[in-house]
C-alpha positions in Angstrom: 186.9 -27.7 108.7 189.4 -25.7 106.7 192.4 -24.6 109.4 193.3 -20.9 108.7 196.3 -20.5 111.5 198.6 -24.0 112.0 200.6 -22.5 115.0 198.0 -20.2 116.9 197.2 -19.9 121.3 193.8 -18.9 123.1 194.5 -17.2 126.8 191.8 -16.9 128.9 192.5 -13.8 130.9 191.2 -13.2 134.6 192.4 -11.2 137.3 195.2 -14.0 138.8 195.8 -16.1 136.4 196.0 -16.4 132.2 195.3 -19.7 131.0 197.0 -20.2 127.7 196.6 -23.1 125.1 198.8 -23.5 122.4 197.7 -25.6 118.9 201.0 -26.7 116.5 201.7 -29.0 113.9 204.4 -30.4 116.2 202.0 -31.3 119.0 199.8 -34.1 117.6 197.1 -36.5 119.4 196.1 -40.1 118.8 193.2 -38.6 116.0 195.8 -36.8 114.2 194.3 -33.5 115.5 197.2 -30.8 117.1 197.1 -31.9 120.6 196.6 -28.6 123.1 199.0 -27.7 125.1 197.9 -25.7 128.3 199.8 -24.2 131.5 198.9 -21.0 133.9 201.0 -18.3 134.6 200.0 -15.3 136.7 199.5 -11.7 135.8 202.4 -10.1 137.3 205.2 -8.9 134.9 207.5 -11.7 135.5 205.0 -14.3 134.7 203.6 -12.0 131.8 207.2 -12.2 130.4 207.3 -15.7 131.1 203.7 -16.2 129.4 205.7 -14.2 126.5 208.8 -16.5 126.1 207.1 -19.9 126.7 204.5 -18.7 123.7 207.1 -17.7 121.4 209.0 -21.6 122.4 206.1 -23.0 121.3 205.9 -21.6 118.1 202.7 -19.8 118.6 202.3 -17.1 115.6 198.5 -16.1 116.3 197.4 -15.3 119.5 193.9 -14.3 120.6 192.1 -13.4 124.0 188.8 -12.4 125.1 188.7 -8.3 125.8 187.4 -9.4 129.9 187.2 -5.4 132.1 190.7 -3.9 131.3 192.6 -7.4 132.6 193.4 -8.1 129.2 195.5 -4.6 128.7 198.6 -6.1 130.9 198.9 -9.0 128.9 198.7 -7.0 125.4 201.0 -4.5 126.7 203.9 -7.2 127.3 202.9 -9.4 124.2 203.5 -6.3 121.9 206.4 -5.3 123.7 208.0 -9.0 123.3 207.1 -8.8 119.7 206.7 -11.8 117.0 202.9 -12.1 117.7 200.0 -11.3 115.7 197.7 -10.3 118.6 193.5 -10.3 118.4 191.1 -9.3 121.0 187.7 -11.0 120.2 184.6 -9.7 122.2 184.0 -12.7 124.8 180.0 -12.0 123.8 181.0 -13.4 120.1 182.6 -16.5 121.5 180.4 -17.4 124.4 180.7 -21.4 125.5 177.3 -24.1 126.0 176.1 -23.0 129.8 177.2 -25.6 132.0 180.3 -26.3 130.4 182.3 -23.3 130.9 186.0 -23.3 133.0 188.8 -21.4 132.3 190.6 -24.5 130.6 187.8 -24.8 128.2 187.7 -21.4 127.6 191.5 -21.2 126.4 190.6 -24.3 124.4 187.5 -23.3 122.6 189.4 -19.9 121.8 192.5 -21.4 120.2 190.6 -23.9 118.1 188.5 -20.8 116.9 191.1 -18.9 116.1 192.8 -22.5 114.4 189.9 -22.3 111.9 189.6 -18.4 111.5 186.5 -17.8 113.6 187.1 -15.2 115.3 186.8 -11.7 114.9 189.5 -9.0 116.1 188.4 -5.9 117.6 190.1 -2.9 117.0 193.1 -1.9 119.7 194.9 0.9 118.3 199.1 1.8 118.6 200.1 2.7 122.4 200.4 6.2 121.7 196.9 6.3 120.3 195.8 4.2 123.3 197.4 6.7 126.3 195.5 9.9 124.3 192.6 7.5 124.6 192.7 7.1 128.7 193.6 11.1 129.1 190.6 12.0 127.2 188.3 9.2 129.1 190.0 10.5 132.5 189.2 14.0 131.5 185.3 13.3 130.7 185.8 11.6 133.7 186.6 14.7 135.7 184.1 16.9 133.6 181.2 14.3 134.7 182.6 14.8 138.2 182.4 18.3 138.2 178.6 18.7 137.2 178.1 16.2 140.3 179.6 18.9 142.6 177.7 21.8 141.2 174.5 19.9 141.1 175.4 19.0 145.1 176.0 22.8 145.3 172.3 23.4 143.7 170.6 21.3 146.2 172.5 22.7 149.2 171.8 26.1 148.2 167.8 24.9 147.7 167.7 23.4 151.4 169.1 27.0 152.6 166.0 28.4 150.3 168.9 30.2 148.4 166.6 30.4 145.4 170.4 31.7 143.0 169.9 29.0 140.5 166.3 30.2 139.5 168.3 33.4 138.4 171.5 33.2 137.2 172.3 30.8 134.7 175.6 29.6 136.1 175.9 29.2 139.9 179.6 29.1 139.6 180.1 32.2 137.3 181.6 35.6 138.5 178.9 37.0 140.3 177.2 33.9 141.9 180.7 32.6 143.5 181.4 36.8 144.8 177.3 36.2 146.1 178.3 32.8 147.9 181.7 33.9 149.0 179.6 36.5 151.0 177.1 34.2 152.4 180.1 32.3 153.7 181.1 35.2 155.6 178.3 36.1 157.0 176.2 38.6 155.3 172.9 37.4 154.5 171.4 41.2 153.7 169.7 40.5 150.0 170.2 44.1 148.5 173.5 43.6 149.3 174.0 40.7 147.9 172.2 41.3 144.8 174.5 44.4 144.2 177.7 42.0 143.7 175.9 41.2 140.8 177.8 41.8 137.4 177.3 42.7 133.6 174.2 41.1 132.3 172.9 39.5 135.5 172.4 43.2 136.8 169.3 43.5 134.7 167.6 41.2 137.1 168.5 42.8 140.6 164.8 42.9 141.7 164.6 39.4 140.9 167.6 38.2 142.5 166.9 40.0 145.9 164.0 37.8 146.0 166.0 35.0 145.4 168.7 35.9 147.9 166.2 36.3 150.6 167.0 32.8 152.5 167.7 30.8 155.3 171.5 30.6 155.0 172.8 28.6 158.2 176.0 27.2 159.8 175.7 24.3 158.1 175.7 25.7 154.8 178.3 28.0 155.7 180.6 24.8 156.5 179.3 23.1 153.3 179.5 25.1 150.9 182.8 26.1 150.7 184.0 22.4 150.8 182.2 21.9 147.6 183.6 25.0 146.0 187.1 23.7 146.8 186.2 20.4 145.0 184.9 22.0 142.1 187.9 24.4 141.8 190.4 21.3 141.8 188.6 19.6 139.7 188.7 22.8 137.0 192.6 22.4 137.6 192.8 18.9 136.9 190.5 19.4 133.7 192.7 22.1 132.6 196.0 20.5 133.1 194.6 17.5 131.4 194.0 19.8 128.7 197.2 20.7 128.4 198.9 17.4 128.3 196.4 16.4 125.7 197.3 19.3 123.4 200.9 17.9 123.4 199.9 14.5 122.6 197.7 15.5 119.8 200.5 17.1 118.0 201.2 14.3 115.3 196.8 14.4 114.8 196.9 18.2 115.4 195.6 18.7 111.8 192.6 16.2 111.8 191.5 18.4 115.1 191.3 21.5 113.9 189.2 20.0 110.9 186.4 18.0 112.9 186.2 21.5 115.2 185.1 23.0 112.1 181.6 20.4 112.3 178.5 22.6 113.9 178.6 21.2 117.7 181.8 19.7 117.3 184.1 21.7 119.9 188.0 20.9 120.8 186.9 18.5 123.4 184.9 16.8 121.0 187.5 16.4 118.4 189.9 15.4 120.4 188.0 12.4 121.8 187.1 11.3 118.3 190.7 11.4 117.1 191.6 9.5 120.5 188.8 6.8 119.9 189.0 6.5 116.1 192.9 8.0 114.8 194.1 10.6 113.0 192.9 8.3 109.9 190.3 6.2 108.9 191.8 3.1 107.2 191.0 0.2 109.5 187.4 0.8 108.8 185.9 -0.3 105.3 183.5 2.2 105.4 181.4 5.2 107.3 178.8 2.8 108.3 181.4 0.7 109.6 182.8 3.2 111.5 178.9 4.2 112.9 178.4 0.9 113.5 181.7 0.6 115.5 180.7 3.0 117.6 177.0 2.2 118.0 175.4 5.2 116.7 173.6 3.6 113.6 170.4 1.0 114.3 170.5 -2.3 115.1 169.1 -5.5 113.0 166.1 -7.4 115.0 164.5 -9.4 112.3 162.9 -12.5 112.3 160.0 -14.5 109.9 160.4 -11.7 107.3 159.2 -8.8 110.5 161.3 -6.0 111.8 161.1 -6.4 115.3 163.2 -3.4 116.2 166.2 -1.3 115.4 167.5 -0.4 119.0 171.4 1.0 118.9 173.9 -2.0 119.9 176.3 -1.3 122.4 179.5 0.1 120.4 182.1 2.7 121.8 180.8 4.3 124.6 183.3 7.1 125.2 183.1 8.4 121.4 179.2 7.7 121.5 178.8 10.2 124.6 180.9 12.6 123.2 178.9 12.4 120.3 175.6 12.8 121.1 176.6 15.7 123.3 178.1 17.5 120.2 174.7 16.4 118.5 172.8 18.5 121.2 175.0 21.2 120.7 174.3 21.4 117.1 170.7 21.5 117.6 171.2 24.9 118.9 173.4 25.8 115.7 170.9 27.8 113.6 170.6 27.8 110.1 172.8 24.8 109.7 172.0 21.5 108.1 172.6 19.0 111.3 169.8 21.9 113.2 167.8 21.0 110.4 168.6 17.6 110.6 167.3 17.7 114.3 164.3 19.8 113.7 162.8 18.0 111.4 163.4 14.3 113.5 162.3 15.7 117.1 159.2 16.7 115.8 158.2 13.1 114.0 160.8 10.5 116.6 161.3 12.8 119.8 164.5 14.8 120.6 166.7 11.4 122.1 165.8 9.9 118.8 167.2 13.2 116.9 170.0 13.5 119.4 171.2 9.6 118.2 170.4 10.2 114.5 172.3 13.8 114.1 175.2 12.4 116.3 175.4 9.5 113.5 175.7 12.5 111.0 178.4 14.1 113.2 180.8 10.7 112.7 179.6 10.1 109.1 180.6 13.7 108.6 184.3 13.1 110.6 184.8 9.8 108.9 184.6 11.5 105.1 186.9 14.5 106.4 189.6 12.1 107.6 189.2 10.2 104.9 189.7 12.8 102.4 191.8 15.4 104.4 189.0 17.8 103.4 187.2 20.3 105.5 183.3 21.1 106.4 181.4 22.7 104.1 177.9 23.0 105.1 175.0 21.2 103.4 172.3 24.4 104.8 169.8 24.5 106.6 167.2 24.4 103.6 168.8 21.2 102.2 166.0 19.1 103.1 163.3 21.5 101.0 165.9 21.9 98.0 166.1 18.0 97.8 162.7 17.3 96.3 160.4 20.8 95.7 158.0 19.2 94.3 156.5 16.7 97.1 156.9 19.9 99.6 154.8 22.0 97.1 152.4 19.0 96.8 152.2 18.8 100.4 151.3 22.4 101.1 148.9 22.3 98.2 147.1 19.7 100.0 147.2 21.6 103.4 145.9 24.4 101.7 142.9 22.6 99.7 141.9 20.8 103.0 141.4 24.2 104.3 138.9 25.2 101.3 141.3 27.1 99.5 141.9 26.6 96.0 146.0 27.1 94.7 147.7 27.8 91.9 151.2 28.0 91.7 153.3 30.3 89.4 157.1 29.8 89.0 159.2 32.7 89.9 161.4 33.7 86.9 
């Protein structure tokens, strides 16, 4: 087999220990075949240096290890730092071993004798200062998933006190509903009162919320709920700074921000994690469908005997794919846009997750060709899908029509 990289190393990387294997011209075995070379070193700093110096004696020029939890990050980190290696991080599911044979030695082994021959695939690991705006704006969805836990806890304590406040206002910690709560807390239970804290719009429903107000609000929920209210309100401080420190960050990519915000659904949240996942550019991916299929928002390939057996996502980016199919939900509620139309039309034939997956697809195809081409959004409209080909829709609704025993004749509009 053709060798690719004379002076390359595989590390198998667990939590204690990196196993590292070196394969050079200089090393040779009784077949003629570069011998391996192996030693352990642990995962502290000192032995990561050491894993760094003893690599770079040896002559290795390649080195490649399997992307196992986040225990590989330590060992990049000091690699690049060291400097003189040309680093990959192969998915371990690409370069699985025969069952029954599989130890940490022959891992290291098996992965520098890939790499030898060029078998192996690197996944993408962006620059360090792409990769800290990447764990701010993880931390921060983090911290935004934790939050809707608390107010969903604060739901369900306020339905075991029969505090029916959900059922009426749309946000149970809005203006209103926390001056409403802040009252039950002290003591007042009285509904008209209650419902007369009541601001702006949600004044409209005062009879309503009386009703709802009218409860069994006890000690217990007296002591509760302001522990979850605290929560919640350090949590919205922690989201916010985060915010903040991410808005600094983002200054070099500051531009390709404020362009993907202009997508329907596509907030400053959203933007941000795409330009933390994917860059301020586009070049290390051939293609928008590369990039889709990176992420794993496009369908996958299950064929066999000539038969499509199914075209279930694969597992891609998961960060980026949330954030994405959140902003696709959004944009279903964009009116007169083309990803609403885009929705519309797919949630009535596949169902609305189905929709969600495809319009969130659009969203990054859509990114991809504005970072790609510094441009900005321009709108396909919502009628796009009629304006492609008239004359099937016109068919169609002929058809409809005739089925109904009516008999059409069309007359073009001057």
């Amino acid at each position: 087999m053709e060798v690719v990289n004379e002076r390359c190393a595989g590390l198998d990387v667990p939590k204690k220990v990196v196993v590292a294997c070196v394969l050079t011209p200089e090393e040779v075995g009784p077949s003629g075949q570069p011998k391996p070379v192996l030693r352990r070193f642990g995962t502290m700093t000192e032995d990561l240096v050491a894993l760094a110096a003893w690599l770079a004696e040896r002559g290795a020029v390649q080195v490649a290890m399997e992307s196992t939890g986040v225990y590989w990050q330590p060992v990049w980190n000091i690699l690049e730092e060291a400097g003189g290696f040309a680093l990959l991080l192969v998915n371990a599911h690409h370069i699985k071993a025969v069952p029954g044979r599989k130890t940490d030695v022959k891992d290291a082994q098996w992965l520098a004798e890939l790499l030898r021959h060029g078998l192996v695939r690197a996944s993408f690991v962006p620059d360090r200062a792409q990769r800290e705006l990447r764990e701010l704006t993880r931390y921060r969805m983090a911290l935004i998933e934790e939050r809707t836990a608390h107010v969903n806890r604060l739901q369900k304590t306020l339905e075991s006190a029969t505090i029916k406040l959900g059922a009426v206002a749309s946000d149970v910690t809005g203006v209103s509903a926390r001056a409403i709560l802040a009252r039950l807390v002290a003591g007042d239970d009285h509904p008209v009162a209650l419902a007369d804290l009541a601001q702006r719009r949600l004044r409209a429903k005062l009879p309503e919320l009386e009703r709802a107000l009218a409860g069994r609000f006890g000690e217990h929920h007296r002591y509760l709920v302001p522990r979850i209210l605290a929560a919640i309100d350090f949590l919205d401080e922690q989201i916010a700074d985060l915010d903040a420190r991410i808005a600094e960050l983002e200054r070099p990519v500051a531009d390709a921000v404020e362009r993907l915000d202009g997508i329907p659904g596509v907030g400053p949240r959203v933007a941000e994690t795409i330009v933390a996942e994917v860059g301020g550019t586009v070049d290390r991916f051939p293609s928008a469908q590369h990039l889709a299929s990176w992420a794993g928002v496009c369908p996958g390939n299950h064929e066999s005997a000539g038969k499509r057996l199914g075209g279930k996502t694969r597992k891609g980016n998961a960060p980026l794919r949330r954030a994405l199919v959140q902003a696709a939900h959004a944009a279903s509620r964009a009116r007169q846009t083309y990803p609403d139309a885009q929705y519309r039309r797919l949630a009535a034939r596949r169902g609305k997750k189905r929709a969600a997956v495809a319009v969130a697809h659009t969203i990054l195809i859509i990114a991809y060709h504005l970072l790609a081409r510094n441009a900005t959004y321009t709108d396909l409209g919502p009628d796009f899908f009629d304006r492609r080909d008239t004359d099937a829709i016109e068919r169609q609704l002929v058809k409809r029509l005739e089925r109904l025993g009516n008999k059409v004749t069309l007359e073009k509009v001057a």
